[in-house]
N, C-alpha and C positions, 0 to 999 in steps of 0.2 A: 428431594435433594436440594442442599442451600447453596445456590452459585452466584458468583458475584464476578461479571464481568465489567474489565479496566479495559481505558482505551483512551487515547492522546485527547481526541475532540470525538462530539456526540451533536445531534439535533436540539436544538435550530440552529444553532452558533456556527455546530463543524458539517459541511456536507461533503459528502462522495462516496465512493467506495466502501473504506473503513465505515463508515457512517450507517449505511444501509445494511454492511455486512453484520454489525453490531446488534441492531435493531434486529435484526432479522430471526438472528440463536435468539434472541430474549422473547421474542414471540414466540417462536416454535417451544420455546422450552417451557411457557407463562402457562402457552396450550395445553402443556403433558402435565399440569399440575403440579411443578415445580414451584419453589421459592426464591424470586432469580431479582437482583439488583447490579445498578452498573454505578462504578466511578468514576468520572471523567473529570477531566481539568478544562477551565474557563477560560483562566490566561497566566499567565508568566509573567506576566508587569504590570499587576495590580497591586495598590500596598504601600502602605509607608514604615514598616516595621516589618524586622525579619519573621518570617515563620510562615505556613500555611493555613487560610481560612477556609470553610465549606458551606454553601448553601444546598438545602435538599429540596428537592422538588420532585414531580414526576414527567415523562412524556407518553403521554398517551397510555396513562395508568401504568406506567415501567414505575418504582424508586429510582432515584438518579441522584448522587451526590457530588457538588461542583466544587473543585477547589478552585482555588485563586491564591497567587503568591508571586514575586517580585522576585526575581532572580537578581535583577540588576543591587539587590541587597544582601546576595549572598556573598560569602569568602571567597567562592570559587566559583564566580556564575555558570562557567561552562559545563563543569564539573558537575555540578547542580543537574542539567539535563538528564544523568542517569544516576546519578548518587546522591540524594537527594535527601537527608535528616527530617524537614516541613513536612513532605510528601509520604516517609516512613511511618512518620508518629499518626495521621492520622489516614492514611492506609489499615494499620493495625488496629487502629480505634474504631476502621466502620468495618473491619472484618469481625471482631469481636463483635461488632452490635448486631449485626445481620446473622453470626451464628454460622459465620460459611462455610461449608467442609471443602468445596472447592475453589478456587481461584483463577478464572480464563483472563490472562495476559492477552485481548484481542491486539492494541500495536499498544506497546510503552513506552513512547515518547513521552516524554514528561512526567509520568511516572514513578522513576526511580526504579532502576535495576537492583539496587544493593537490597532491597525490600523483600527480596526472591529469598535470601539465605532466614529471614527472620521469619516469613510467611512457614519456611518449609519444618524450623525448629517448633513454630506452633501445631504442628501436627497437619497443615493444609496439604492438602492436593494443588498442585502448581503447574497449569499449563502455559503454553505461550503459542499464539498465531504468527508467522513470519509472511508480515503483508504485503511486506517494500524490503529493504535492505538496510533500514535502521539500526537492526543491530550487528551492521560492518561500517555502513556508513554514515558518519552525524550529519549527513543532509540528507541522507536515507534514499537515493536514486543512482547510486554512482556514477556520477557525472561530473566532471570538471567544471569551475568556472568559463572554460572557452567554451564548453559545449559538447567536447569529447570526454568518450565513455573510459570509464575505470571499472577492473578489475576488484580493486581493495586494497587497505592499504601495504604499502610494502616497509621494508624492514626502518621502526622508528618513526614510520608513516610521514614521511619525507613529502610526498604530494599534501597527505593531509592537511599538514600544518599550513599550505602553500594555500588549498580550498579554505579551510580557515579564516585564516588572515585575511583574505582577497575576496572573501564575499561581499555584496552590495552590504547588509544589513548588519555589518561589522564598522568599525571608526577604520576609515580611511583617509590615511595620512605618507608622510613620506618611507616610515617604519613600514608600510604595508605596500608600500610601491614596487620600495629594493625587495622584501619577499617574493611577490609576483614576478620579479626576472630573475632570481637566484638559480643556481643549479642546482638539484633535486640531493647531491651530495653535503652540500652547503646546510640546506636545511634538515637534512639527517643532524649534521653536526651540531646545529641549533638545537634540535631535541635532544642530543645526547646529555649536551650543556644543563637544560631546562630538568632533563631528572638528577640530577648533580643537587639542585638548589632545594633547600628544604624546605623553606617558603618563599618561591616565588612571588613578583610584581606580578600584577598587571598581565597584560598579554602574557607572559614567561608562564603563569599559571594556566592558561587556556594550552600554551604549548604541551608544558608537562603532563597536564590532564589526557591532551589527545595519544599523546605517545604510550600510554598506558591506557588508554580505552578499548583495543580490538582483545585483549591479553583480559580483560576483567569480563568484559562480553562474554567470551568463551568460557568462564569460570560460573558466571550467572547462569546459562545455557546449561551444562554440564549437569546442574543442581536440578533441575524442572524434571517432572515425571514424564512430561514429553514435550518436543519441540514440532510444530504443526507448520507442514509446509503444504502451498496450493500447487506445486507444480517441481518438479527434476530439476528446474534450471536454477529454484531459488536453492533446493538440495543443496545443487552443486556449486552455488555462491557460498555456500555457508563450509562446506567442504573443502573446496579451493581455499577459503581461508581459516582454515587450521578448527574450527571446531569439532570438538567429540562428536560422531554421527549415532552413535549409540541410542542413542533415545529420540531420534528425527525419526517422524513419521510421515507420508503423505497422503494428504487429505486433500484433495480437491473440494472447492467451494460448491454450496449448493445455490441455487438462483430458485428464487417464491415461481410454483407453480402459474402459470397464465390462466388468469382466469377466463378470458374468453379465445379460444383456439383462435389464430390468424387464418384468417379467411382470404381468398386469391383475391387482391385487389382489385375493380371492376376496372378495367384498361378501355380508354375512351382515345388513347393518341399510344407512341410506340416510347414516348421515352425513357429510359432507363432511369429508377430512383434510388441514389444514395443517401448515406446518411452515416451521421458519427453524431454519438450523445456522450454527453461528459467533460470535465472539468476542459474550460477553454483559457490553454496555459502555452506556453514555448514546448516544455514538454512532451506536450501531445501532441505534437508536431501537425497542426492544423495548419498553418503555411506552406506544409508538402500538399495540403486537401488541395488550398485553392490557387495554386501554382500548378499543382498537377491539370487544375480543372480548365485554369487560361491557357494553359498548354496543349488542350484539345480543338479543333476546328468549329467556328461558333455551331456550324450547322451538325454537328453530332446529337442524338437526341438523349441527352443526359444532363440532371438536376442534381444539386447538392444540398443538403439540409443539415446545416450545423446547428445542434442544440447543446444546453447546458447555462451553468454558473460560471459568469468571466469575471475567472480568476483573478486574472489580471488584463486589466481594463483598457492597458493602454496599446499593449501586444493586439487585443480585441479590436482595439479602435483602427491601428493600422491594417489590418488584415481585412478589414471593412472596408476600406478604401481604397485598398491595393483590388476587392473585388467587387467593385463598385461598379464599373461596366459592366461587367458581366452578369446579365439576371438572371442565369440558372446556379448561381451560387446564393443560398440563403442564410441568415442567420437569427436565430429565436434566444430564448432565455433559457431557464430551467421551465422543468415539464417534472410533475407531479407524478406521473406514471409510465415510468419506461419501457413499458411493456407496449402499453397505447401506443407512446410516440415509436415506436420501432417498428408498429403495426404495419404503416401505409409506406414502406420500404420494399425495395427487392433487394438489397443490398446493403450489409453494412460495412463501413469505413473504420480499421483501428492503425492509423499512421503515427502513433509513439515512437520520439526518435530516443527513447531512455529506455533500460533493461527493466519492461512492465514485470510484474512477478505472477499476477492472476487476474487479468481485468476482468471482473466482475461482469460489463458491459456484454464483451464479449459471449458471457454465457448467455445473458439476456437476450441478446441476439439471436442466439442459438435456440432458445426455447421458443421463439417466436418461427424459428422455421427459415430464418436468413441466411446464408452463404457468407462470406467475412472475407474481405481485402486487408490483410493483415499486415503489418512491419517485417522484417524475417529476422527481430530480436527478441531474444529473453521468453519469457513466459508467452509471449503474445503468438511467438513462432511455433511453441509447443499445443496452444489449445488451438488451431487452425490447419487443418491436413492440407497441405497442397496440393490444389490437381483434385484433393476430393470431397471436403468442403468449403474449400475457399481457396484464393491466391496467395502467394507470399509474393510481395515487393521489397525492394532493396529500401530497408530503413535511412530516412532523409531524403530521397533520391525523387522527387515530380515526375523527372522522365520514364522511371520505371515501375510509377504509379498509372501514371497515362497508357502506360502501355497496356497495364492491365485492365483497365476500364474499357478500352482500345477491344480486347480482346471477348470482353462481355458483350459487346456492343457488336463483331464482326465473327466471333465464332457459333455456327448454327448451332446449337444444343446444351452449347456451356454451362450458362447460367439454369438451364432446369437440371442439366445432372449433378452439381455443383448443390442445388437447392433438394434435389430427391436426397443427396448423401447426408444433410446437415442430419445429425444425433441428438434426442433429446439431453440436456446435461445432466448431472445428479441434481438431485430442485431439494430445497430448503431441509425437509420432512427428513429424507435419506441423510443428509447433513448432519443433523441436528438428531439425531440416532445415535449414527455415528461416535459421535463427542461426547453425547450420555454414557455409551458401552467405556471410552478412554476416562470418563471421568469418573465411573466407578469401582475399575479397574486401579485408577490411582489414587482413592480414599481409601481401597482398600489396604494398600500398601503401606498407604500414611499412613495408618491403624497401627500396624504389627508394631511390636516393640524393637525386632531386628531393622525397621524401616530405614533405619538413618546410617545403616552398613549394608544396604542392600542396594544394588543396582535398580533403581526404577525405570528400565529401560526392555522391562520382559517384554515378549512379542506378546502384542492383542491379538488375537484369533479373532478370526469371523467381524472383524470391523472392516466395511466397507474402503477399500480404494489403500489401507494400509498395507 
């Protein structure tokens, strides 16, 4: 089979989740003798002439081909994000060269959405992975600028336009101030305005573009042979906001097999070891970790071990400082092997104060044989049983983290029955099966000549976790 999987960022450039999830089908798949190459985009504002460039290369014996293109030179930069002409033209040129019969959409950010209607007229098979909430929300976490959680957007995308305009990484001026205190009816009104004009200025264009972006999402959606979700909750974000469910499937992620089983750590003193590995961000609300952790009595016998890539550096720097007295709070870098680093844990930390959709982390954990102190949001509340492999705490909340570590630390048996229940997850192999049987299932369809009047949305039989 010729598969060619897309994805926003890739190694070395892009790390996390996505990143690892990526790598991970293109091995499993490299293994089964497959023909498997990936797209990835470089940057968005490289360039001094419109269009998209591409350099090829490999990682780690994968093909990999890198665009690079300058938004800041398109008509419609924002618009650009999923409608993309640059990103179409030579999309189509390295499907063609590769010979792909399928197409895994792992996240398409940057990408270009409108690519889906021309991939699917060439006869390809079109999947798509829903990793985060990208394709409801253009900052892909649904979360407000103050910090509180959104649903999606609502009618004209009234809040949208409001996240928009008022993000840091946007021109902030006085035009973007009066936004930020407007009333949510106000900026309806704005957008109503903004699709009136047939060609928009300036900002007016970003307006117009968002007010029509959840209504073309759903239309790109609609077209795929299936829409792959890790978990019920993203389901039900995608559902809550008006898309055809028809062709959603769910697939839970697989995590790479451990290669060396977790051994009972040899305990030479009693204290309790947590730990949280992964992007060190606001997000991941690591300021509940070490607020919850000052919040415990010094003489508690409990350590904290933050690992990962700081994201951002300076959130990192204060959070270092803020637990700076305290030496049973740790913080390291990135770690090579998550698996290792989770090893010398009894406990793992997932306090995301955002709607996670599949932490990845979390499985990793799990195959390692940890128990999981979880947020009680989104995805991250769905793969953590309360009470039977892990805790849930109230997302944001230190005191009702503390409580729970509280409760590891003073309830006799917790923490071994807690760790007898953790389930091994579905690991890589099972995964990546999986996705073979849905990709063959919808070349096949792409084949027939009724294909393009037929629902690609038949039930797969016998594919694991659909």
């Amino acid at each position: 089979m010729r598969i060619l999987l897309l994805t926003h960022s890739f190694y070395p450039e892009g790390v996390g989740g996505v990143s690892r999830y990526a790598d991970s089908l293109a091995r499993a798949f490299l293994a089964r003798g497959h023909d498997v190459a990936l797209l990835t985009t470089r940057s968005g504002s490289i360039g001094s002439v419109p269009g998209a460039c591409y350099e090829d290369g490999e990682w780690q014996g994968l093909p990999v081909r890198r665009l690079t293109f300058n938004l800041s030179l398109a008509p419609n930069p924002y618009r650009y994000e999923w409608d993309n002409p640059w990103v179409n033209e030579r999309m189509l040129q390295y499907v063609e060269q590769r010979r792909a019969e399928v197409v895994h959409l792992v996240h398409g950010g940057h990408l270009s959405m409108s690519a889906v209607p021309l991939l699917k007229a060439s006869g390809r098979a079109v999947l798509a992975s829903v990793l985060d909430y990208w394709f409801v929300c253009a900052v892909s976490n649904l979360r407000r600028p103050d910090g509180s959680l959104c649903d999606g957007p609502d009618w004209l995308g009234g809040e949208c336009i409001r996240c928009l305009i008022t993000r840091p990484w946007t021109r902030q001026d006085r035009i973007s101030h009066v936004i930020r205190y407007s009333p949510n009816v106000a900026l309806k009104a704005l957008g109503l305005v903004a699709r009136t004009m047939p060609d928009p200025p300036g900002r007016w264009a970003s307006v117009q573009a968002q007010t029509n972006r959840l209504a073309e999402m759903r239309a790109y959606l609609a077209q795929l042979d299936a829409v792959l979700c890790p978990s019920q909750f993203v389901a039900g974000v995608l559902q809550r906001n008006g898309f055809d469910m028809a062709n959603v499937r769910l697939l839970p992620l697989g995590v790479q097999p451990v290669r060396v089983p977790r051994q009972a750590r040899p305990r030479d003193d009693d204290v309790l070891r947590l730990g949280y590995l992964g992007r060190q961000e606001p997000a991941k609300g690591l300021h509940v970790l070490v607020d919850a952790m000052l919040a415990l009595p010094r003489e508690l016998p409990v350590h904290m071990l933050i690992r990962g890539y700081e994201e951002s550096p300076e959130y990192v720097a204060a959070l270092r400082a803020r637990a700076a007295p305290d030496p049973r709070i740790r913080f390291h870098g990135e770690v090579p092997d998550p698996a290792a680093a989770l090893a010398d844990l009894d406990v793992f930390v997932m306090p995301s104060v955002v709607y996670e959709a599949y932490p990845l982390v979390i499985r990793e954990a799990q195959a390692v044989g940890l128990p999981v102190l979880a947020s009680d949001i989104g995805g991250i509340k769905e793969g953590v049983r309360h009470e039977v492999d892990g805790l849930h705490f109230r997302a944001g909340d230190p005191r009702s983290l503390a409580r729970a570590i509280r409760r590891l630390l003073e309830e006799p048996g917790l923490l071994e029955r807690l760790r007898a229940n953790v389930q091994p997850p579905l690991d890589a192999d099972q995964h990546a099966e999986a996705l073979l049987e849905l990709y063959a299932a919808s070349i096949q369809r792409s084949r027939r000549p009724s294909a393009a009047a037929e629902s690609t949305a038949a039930p797969l039989s016998g594919t694991p976790g659909l």
